[in-house]
Structures are given as structure tokens and as C-alpha cells.
C-alpha positions as CSV (number, residue, x, y, z in Angstrom):
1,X,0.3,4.3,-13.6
2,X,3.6,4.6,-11.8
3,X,4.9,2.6,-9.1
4,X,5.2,4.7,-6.1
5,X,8.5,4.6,-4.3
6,X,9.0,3.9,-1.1
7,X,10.5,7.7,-0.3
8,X,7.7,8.9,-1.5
9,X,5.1,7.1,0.6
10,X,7.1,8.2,3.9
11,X,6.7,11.6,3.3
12,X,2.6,10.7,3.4
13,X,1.2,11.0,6.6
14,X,-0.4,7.8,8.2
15,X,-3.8,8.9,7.7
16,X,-2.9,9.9,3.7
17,X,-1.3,6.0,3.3
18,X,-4.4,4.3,4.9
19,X,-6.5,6.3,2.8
20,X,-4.0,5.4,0.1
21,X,-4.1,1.4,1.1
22,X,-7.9,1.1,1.0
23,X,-8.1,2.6,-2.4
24,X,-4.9,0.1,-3.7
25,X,-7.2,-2.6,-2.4
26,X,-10.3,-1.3,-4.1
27,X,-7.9,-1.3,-7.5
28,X,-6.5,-4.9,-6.7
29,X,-10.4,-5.7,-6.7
30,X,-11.1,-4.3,-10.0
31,X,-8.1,-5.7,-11.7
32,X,-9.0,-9.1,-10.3
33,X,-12.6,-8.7,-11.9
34,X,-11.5,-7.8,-15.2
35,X,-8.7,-10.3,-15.4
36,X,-11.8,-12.9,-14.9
37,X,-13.3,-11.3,-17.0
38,X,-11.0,-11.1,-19.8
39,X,-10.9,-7.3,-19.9
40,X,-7.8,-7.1,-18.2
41,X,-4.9,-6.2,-21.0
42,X,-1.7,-5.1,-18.7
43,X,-1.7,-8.3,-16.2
44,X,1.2,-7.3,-14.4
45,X,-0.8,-4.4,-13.2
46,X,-2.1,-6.9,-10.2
47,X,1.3,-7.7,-9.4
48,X,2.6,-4.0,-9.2
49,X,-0.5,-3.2,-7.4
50,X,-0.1,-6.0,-4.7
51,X,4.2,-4.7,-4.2
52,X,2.1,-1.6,-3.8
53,X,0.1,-2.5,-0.7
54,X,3.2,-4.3,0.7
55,X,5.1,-1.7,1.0
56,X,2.3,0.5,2.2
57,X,1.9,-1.8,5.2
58,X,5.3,-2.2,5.7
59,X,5.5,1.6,6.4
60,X,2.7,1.4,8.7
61,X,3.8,-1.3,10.5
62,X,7.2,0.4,10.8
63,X,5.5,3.6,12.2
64,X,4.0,1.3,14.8
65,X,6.2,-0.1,15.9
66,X,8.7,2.8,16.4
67,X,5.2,4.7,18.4
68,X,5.8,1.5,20.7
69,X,9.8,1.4,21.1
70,X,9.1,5.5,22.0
71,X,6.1,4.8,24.3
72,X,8.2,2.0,26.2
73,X,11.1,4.0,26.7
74,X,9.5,7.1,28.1
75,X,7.7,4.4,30.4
């Protein structure tokens, strides 16, 4: 599985990268399980997967708070 780039998760809308986030989390989940469990073979899968969500919220965040800068000025 390829990282995804930072370009190409602001071309995403904001509903596509919360849909996005939620299943990242659901993948963080299962590769905690299996490294538990001793099924997990790539382990730098969780840590690829957590830069993952990072940057995910970091794009939302930024979206944010740019909505707010645009609100406040038109205010």
C-alpha cells in the first residue's frame, strides 16, 4: 500500500478525507491487533499508517481554519 501524498489528499473533498480518516483509523486498529497478535509481518505499516492520519488532520484542520479567517473577514 502506498503512502498517499499530501497533493493528493487536497484534491479530496472534506467529506472524501473524513471518510478516508475513519477508515485509516479502522486500519491503525487492525494492524494494532495483529501486531499483538504476532500476525503482523510489515511493522512499519502502523507507523506509515499513523503519518497517514496526521496529515489527513492537518488538511482538515487547515480547511478550518481558513473557513474561519474567510468568515471573520467578511464579518
Amino acid at each position: 500500500m502506498a503512502a498517499l501524498l499530501s497533493r493528493e489528499l487536497r484534491a479530496k473533498s472534506d467529506d472524501e478525507l473524513e471518510e478516508l480518516f475513519e477508515d485509516k483509523k479502522a486500519d491503525l486498529y487492525t494492524l494494532r491487533i495483529n501486531l499483538v497478535s504476532g500476525e503482523l509481518k510489515d511493522t512499519s505499516a502502523i507507523k506509515s499508517t499513523r503519518r497517514e492520519i496526521a496529515r489527513i488532520q492537518t488538511i482538515l484542520r487547515e480547511r478550518e481554519l481558513a473557513a474561519a479567517i474567510a468568515e471573520e473577514e467578511i464579518s
